[in-house]
N, C-alpha and C positions, 0 to 999 in steps of 0.2 A: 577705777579710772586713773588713766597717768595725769601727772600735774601739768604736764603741756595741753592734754585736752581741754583740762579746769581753768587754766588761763586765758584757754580760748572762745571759753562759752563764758567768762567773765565780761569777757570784753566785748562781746558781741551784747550781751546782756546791758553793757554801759552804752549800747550807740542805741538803744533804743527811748526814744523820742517823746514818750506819752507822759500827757502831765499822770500827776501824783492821784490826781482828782479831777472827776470830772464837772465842770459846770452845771449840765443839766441834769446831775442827780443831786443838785445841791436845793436847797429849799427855797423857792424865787427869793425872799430878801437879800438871800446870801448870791446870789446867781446877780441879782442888782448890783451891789457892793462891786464882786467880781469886774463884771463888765464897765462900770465905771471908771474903776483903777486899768480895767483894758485902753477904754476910750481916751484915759485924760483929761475925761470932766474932774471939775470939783466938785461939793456936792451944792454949792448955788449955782451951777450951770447946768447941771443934773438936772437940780429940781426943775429950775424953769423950763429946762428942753419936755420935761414930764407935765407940763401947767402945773406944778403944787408949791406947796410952799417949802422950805428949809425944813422946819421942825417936824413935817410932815414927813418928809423925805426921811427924815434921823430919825424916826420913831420907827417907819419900816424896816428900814438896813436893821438898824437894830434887833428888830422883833417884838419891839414894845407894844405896836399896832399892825392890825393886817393892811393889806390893798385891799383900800375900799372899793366897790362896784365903777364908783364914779372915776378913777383911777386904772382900773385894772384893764382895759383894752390898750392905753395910752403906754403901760409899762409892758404888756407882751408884745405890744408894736415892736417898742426899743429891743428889748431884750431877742425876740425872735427873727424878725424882720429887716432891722437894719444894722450895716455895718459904719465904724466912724474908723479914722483914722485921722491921730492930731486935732481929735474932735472936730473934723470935718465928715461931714456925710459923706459916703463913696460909694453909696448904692443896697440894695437889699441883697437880704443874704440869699443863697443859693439853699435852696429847701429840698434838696438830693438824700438829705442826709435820712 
């Protein structure tokens, strides 16, 4: 290969757009975490937009504790379902995908 080709499959290579990582192969806590820091909550705004509590919240992200039953529709709601922007609601997500 000439070096003008290699410069030009670099560059083409750099306009590509995709994250590093994707969210939904990531392990729901860490997919929580993620979308949070998407959203703009903190995690007392988190938690309560999720009904739990703080330390409840931190134990998940973390992985110290699973989603409990009592929990777990309320977080694939968030996580699946709805989009925020500026931590404002802006509607459900588009399920195309």
């Amino acid at each position: 290969m000439n070096l003008q080709y290699e410069i030009q499959e670099m560059l083409k290579a750099a306009e590509i757009k995709d994250p590093l990582v994707f969210a939904r192969d990531l392990p729901m806590n860490r997919q929580l975490a993620v979308k949070q820091v998407h959203d703009g909550f903190s995690s007392t705004e988190l938690a309560s937009l999720l009904g739990m509590g703080l330390s409840t919240l931190s134990d998940i992200k973390s992985g110290r504790r699973r989603i409990s039953y009592k929990y777990l529709e309320r977080v694939k709601q968030y996580l699946y379902c709805e989009m925020y922007h500026e931590k404002q609601f802006v509607g459900p997500v588009d399920q195309d995908w």
